[in-house]
C-alpha distance (Angstrom), angle and dihedral (degrees) to the residues before:
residue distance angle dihedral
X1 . . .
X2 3.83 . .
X3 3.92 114.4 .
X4 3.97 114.7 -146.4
X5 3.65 92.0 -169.7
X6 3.57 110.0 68.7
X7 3.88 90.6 -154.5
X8 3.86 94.6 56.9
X9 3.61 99.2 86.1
X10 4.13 90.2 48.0
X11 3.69 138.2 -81.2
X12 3.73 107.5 -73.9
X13 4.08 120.6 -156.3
X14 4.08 113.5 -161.3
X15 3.89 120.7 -166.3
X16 4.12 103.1 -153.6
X17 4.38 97.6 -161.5
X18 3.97 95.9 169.3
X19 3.82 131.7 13.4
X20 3.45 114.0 -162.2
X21 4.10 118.3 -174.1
X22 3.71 113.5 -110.0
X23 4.18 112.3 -109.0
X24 3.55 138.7 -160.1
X25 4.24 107.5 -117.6
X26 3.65 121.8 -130.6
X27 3.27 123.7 -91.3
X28 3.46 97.4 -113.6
X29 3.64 90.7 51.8
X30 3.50 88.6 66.2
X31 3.67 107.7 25.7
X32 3.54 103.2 113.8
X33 4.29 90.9 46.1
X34 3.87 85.2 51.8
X35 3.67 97.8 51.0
X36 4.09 100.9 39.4
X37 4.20 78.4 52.2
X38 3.94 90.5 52.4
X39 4.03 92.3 45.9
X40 3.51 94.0 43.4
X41 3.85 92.6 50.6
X42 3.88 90.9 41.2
X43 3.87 88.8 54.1
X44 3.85 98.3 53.1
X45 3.72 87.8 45.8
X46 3.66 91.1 50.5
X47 3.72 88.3 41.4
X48 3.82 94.8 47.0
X49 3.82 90.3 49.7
X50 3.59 96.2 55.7
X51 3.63 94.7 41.7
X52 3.98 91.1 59.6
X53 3.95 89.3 46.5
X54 3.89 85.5 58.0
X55 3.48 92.9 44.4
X56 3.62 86.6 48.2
X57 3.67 101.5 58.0
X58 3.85 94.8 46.5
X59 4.13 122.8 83.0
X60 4.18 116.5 -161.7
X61 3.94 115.3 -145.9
X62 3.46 126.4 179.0
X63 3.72 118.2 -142.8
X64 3.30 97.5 -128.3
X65 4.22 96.9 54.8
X66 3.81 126.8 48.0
X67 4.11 85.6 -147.3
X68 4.07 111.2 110.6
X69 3.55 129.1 -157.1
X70 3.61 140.5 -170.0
X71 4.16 104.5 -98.0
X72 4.41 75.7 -133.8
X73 3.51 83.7 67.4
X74 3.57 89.9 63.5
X75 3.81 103.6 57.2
X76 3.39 127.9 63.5
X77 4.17 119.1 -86.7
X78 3.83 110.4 -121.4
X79 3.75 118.1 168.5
């Protein structure tokens, strides 16, 4: 549900008691979130590259057509 009127979901009051400005953490507060990220992303590249070399190497035929197409052509691009 999106709400057009900002007033339809209630009137909302907010007390604001401290403000404090917004900071970029150390490294090594972080370090171990920043490199599971990198490995994770690294692996799904690595696994994404293989997977289209398999794909790659593979033709589909049906047995009731003498046309044959790339099994890639099969599956769904996504970039």
């Amino acid at each position: 549900m999106v709400a057009t009127d900002p007033l339809r979901l209630g009137l909302h009051l907010v007390w604001v008691y401290a403000r404090t400005d917004a900071a970029i953490p150390p490294l090594d507060a972080v370090r171990n979130q920043v490199r599971q990220r990198y490995l994770n992303e690294r692996r799904e590249r690595a696994f994404k590259t293989e997977l289209a070399r398999l794909r790659a190497s593979y033709d589909v035929r049906r047995a009731d057509s003498d046309v044959t197409r790339p099994v890639s052509d099969y599956f769904e691009k996504t970039t």
